[in-house]
Wavefront OBJ file of the C-alpha trace (Angstrom):
o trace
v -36.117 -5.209 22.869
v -36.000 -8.686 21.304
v -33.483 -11.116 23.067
v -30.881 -13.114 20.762
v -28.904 -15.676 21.872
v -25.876 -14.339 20.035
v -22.381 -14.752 21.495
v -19.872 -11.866 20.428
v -16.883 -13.036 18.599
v -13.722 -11.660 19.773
v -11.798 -13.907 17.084
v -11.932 -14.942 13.767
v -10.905 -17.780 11.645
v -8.949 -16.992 8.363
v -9.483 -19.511 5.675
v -6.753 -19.033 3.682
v -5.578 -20.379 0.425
v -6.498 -23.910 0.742
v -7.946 -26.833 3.182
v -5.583 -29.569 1.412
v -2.874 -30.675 3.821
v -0.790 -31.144 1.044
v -0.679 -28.359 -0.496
v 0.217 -26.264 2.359
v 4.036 -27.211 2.258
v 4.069 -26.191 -1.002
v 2.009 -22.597 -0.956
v 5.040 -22.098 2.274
v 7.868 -22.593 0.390
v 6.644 -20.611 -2.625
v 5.960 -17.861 0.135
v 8.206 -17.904 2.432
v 10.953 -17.452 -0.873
v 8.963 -14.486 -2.293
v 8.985 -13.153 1.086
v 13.151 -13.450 1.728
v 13.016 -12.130 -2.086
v 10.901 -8.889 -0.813
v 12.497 -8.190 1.813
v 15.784 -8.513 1.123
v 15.311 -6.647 -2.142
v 13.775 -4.110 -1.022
v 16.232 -3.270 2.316
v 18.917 -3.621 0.178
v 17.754 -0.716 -1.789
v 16.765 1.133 1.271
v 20.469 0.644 2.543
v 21.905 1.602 -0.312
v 20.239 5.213 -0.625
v 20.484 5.996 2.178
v 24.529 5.285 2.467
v 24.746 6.310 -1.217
v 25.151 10.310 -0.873
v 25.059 10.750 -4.987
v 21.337 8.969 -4.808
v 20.344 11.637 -1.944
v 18.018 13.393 -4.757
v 14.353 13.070 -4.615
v 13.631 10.802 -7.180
v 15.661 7.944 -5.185
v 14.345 9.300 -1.727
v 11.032 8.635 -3.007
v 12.040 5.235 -4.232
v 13.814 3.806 -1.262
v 10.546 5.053 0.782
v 8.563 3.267 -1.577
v 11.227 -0.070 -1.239
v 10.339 0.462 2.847
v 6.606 0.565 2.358
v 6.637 -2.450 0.305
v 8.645 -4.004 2.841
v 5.951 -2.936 5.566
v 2.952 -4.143 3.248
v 4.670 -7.902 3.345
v 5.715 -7.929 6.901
v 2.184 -6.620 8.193
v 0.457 -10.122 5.660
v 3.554 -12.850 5.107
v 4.471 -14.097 8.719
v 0.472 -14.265 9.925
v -0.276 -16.348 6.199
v 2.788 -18.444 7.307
v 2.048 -19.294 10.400
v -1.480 -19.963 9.582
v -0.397 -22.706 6.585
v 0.576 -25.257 9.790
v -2.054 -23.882 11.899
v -4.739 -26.115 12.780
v -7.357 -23.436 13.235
v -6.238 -20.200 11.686
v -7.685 -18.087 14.634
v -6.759 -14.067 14.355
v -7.878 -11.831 17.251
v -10.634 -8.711 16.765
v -7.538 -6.881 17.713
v -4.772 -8.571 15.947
v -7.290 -8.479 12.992
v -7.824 -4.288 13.420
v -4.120 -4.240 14.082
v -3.165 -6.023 10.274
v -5.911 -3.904 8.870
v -4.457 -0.947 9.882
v -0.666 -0.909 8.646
v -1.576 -2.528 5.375
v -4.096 0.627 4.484
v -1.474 2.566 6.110
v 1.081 1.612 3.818
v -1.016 1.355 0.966
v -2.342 4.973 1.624
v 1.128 6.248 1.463
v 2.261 4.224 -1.455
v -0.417 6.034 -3.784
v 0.245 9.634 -2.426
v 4.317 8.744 -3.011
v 3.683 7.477 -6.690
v 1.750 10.827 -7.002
v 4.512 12.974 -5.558
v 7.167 10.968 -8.174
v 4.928 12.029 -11.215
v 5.027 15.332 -10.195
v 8.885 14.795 -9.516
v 9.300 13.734 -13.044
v 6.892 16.491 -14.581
v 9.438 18.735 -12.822
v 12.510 17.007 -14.066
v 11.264 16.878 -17.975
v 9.032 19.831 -18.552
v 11.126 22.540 -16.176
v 14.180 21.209 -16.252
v 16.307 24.062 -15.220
v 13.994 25.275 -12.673
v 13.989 21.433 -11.074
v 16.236 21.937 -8.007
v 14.355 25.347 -7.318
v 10.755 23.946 -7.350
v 12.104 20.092 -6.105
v 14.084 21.083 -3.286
v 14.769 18.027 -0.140
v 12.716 20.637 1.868
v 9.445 19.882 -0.698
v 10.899 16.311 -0.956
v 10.935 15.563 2.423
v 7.339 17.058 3.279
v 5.795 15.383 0.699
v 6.963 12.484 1.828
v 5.679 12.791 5.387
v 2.531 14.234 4.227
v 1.946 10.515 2.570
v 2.418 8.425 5.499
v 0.477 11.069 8.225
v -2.426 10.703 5.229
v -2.096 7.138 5.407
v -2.144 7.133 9.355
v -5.246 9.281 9.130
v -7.075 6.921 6.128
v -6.871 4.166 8.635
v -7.632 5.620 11.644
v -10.629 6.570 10.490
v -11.656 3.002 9.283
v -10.768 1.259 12.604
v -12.431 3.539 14.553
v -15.014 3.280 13.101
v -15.017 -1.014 13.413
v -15.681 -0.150 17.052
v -19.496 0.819 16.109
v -19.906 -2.628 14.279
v -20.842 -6.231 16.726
v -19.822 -9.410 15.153
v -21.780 -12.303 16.206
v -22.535 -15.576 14.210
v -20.387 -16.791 11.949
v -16.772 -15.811 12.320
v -14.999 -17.375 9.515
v -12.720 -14.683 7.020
v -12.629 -16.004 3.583
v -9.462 -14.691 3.071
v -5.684 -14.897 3.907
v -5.682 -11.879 6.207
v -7.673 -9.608 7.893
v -9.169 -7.253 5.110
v -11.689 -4.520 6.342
v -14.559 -5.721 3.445
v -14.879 -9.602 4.754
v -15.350 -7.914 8.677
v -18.335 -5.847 7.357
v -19.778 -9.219 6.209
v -19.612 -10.798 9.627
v -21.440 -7.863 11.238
v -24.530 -8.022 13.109
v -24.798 -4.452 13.094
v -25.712 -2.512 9.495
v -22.611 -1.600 7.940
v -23.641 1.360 5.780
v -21.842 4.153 7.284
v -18.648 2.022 7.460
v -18.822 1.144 4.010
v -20.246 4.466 2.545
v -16.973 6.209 4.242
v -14.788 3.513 2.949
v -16.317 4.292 -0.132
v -15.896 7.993 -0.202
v -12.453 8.501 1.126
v -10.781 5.457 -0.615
v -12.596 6.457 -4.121
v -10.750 10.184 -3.196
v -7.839 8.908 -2.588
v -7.373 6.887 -5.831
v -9.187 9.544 -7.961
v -6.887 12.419 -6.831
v -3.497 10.281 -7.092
v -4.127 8.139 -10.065
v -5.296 11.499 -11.773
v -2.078 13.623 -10.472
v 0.165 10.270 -12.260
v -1.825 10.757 -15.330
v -1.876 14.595 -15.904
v 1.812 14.575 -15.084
v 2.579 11.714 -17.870
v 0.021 13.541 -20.239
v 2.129 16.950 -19.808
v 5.789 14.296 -19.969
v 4.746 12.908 -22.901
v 3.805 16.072 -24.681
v 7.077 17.590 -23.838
v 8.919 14.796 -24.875
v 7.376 14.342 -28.725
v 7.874 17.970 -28.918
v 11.623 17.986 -28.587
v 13.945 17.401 -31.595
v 16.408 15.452 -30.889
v 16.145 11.782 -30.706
v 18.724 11.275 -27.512
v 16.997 13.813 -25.570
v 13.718 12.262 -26.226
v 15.439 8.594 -25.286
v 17.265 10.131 -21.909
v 13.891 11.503 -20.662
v 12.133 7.917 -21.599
v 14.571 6.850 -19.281
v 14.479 9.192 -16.074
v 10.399 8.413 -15.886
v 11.197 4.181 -16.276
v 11.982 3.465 -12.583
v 8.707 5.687 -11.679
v 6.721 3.699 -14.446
v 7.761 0.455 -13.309
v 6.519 1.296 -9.727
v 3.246 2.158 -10.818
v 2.946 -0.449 -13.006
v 3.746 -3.089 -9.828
v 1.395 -1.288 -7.799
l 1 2 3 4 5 6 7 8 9 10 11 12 13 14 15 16 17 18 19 20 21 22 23 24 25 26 27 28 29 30 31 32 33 34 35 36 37 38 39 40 41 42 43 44 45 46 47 48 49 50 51 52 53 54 55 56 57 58 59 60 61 62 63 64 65 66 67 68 69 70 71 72 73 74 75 76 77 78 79 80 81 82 83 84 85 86 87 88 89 90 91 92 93 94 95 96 97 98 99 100 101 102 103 104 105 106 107 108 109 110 111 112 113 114 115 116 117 118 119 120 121 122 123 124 125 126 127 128 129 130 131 132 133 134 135 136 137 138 139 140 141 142 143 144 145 146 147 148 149 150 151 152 153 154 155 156 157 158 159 160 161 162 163 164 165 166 167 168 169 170 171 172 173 174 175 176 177 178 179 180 181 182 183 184 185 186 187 188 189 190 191 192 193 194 195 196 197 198 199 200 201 202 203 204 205 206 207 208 209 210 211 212 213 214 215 216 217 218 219 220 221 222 223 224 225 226 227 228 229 230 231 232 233 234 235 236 237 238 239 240 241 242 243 244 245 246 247 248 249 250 251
């Protein structure tokens, strides 16, 4: 067995955007404002579906759970980037680092599987209109919906557990402004193969089979639509598939 003088890192550094003093005021305020904007935008909208009875349908359910994820996504990145812009070193724990890691591909897990379940939502709503309440029921609404984030739990649990097999010795600086899973594979001293070959597989799955449900779904929308006659019908059912289109095209 060959003997190394390598010490194991239990923390990391995160670089950030940028080593100039100042410019760090600056990148905070423009931050911290999008951040207020985020979150306040989005819990607004969460508040107001959920008090809003007439919005209790599953095109909104979907959306205000899509308003709380994004919320998540900034709250498990923004405060850490923040702190670290009048931080000195910029150190993040192995832990705190799997901990970030883990909500943001949470999140993001369940954001693609919810964008998937509104296609399929707006399919419904456009091509079988009168069968819509019988095949989009709150029961089907509200399983698809917890089906997203117990995939996302699952995505991620996967990938942290499996950052237990890895030993990070050397350097220990992450040239980036949070803890992504790619930049820790880098710092290994242990061959990272497996953890990037699964990384590969199930998040390749994962986009495949959601981007591909939002695209058959719009392919089947907009067939339906140029195939009705009249010109307000086609314009109402541009409309009911904006607020989904928007979301997708921010994602």
């Amino acid at each position: 067995m060959l003997k190394e003088n390598h010490t194991m890192k239990c923390k990391f550094t995160l670089t950030g955007f940028t080593d100039h003093p100042e410019m760090k005021a600056l990148l905070f305020a423009v931050f911290f404002i999008i951040y207020l904007i985020t979150m306040v935008g989005n819990m607004g909208l969460v508040i107001l579906i959920s008090r809003e009875r007439s919005l209790h349908t599953p095109m909104y359910i979907f959306l205000g759970h899509l308003a709380l994820i994004d919320s998540c996504c900034a709250c498990a990145i923004t405060p850490k980037m923040l702190e670290n812009f009048f931080s000195e070193t910029g150190i993040i724990s192995l832990y705190e680092c799997m901990a970030q890691f883990y909500f943001l591909c949470t999140v993001e897990t369940a954001d693609c599987f919810l964008l998937a379940a509104m296609a399929y939502d707006r399919y419904v709503a456009i091509c079988n209109p009168l069968q819509y309440h019988t095949m989009m029921s709150k029961k089907l609404c509200l399983q698809m919906t917890v089906g997203a984030f117990i995939a996302g739990n699952l995505h991620s649990m996967i990938h942290v557990g499996l950052l237990f097999r890895l030993a990070f010795c050397g350097s220990n600086q992450i040239n980036h402004f949070y803890c992504d899973i790619l930049p820790l594979y880098r710092l290994s001293c242990v061959d990272p193969y497996i953890n990037e070959l699964v990384l590969f597989v199930f998040s390749g799955s994962i986009q495949v089979f959601t981007i591909g449900c939002v695209l058959v779904s719009y392919l089947y929308i907009v067939l339906t639509i140029f195939q009705m006659k009249s010109k307000e019908g086609r314009v109402k059912a541009f409309s009911t598939c904006a607020s989904h289109f928007l979301s997708v095209s921010l994602f």
